[in-house]
N, C-alpha and C positions, 0 to 999 in steps of 0.2 A: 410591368406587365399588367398591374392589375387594373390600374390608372386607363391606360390603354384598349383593355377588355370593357372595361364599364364604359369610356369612353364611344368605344363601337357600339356598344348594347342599346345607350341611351339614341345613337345617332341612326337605328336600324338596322345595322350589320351585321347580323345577328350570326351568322355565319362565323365571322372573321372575330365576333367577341369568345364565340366559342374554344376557337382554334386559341387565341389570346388565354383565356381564362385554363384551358387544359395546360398550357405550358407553365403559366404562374402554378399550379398545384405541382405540375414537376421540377418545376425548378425549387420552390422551396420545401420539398419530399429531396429528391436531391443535397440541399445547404442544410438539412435538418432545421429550415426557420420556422419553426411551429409556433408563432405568433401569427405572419404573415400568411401561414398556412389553411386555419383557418379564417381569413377574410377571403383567402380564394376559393375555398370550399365551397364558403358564401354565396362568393359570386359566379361560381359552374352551376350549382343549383340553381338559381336563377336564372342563367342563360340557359339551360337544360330544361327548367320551365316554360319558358318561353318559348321553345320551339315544340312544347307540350309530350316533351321524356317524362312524366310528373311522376312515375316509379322511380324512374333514374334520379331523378331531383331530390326526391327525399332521401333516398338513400348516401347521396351525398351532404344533405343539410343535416342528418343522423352523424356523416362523417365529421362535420366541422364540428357536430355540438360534443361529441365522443372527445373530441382531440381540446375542446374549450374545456371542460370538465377536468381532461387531463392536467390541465394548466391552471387550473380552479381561477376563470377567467369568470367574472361575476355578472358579466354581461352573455353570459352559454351555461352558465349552470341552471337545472331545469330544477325546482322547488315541490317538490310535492308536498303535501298538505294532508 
C-alpha cells in the first residue's frame, strides 16, 4: 500500500494516494506492524499536506514521530539540546 500511495502522490492522484495512504496506516494498526506503521504516518501527512489539511498533517507527522520514539528509531527521535 504504501509503495502504491506514494506512487499516486508522486503521479498527481492525490485523491486516490489519500485513500491508499489511510489504508496502509489501517492496515498496519490492525497487524500491529509498528515499523511499517510509521512510514505511513509519514506518508498521510504528506498527502494530507498536500491537499493543505496542514493541522491534520502534523498532527499525524506528531503521530508517526510518537510511535518512532516508541520504537527508539533513530531516525524519529527528536534531540533537544
Amino acid at each position: 500500500m504504501y509503495h502504491l500511495a506514494f506512487g499516486r502522490l508522486e503521479r498527481g492522484a492525490v485523491t486516490e494516494a489519500l485513500a491508499l495512504a489511510e489504508r496502509c496506516v489501517a492496515l498496519t494498526e490492525e497487524f500491529k506492524l509498528q515499523v511499517l506503521q510509521v512510514n505511513g504516518y509519514i506518508l498521510l501527512g504528506i498527502v494530507q499536506r498536500t491537499f493543505g489539511a496542514v493541522d491534520e498533517a502534523c498532527t499525524t507527522h506528531q503521530t508517526a514521530l510518537r510511535l518512532g520514539q516508541q520504537l527508539s528509531s533513530p531516525a524519529l527521535i527528536v534531540h533537544e539540546e
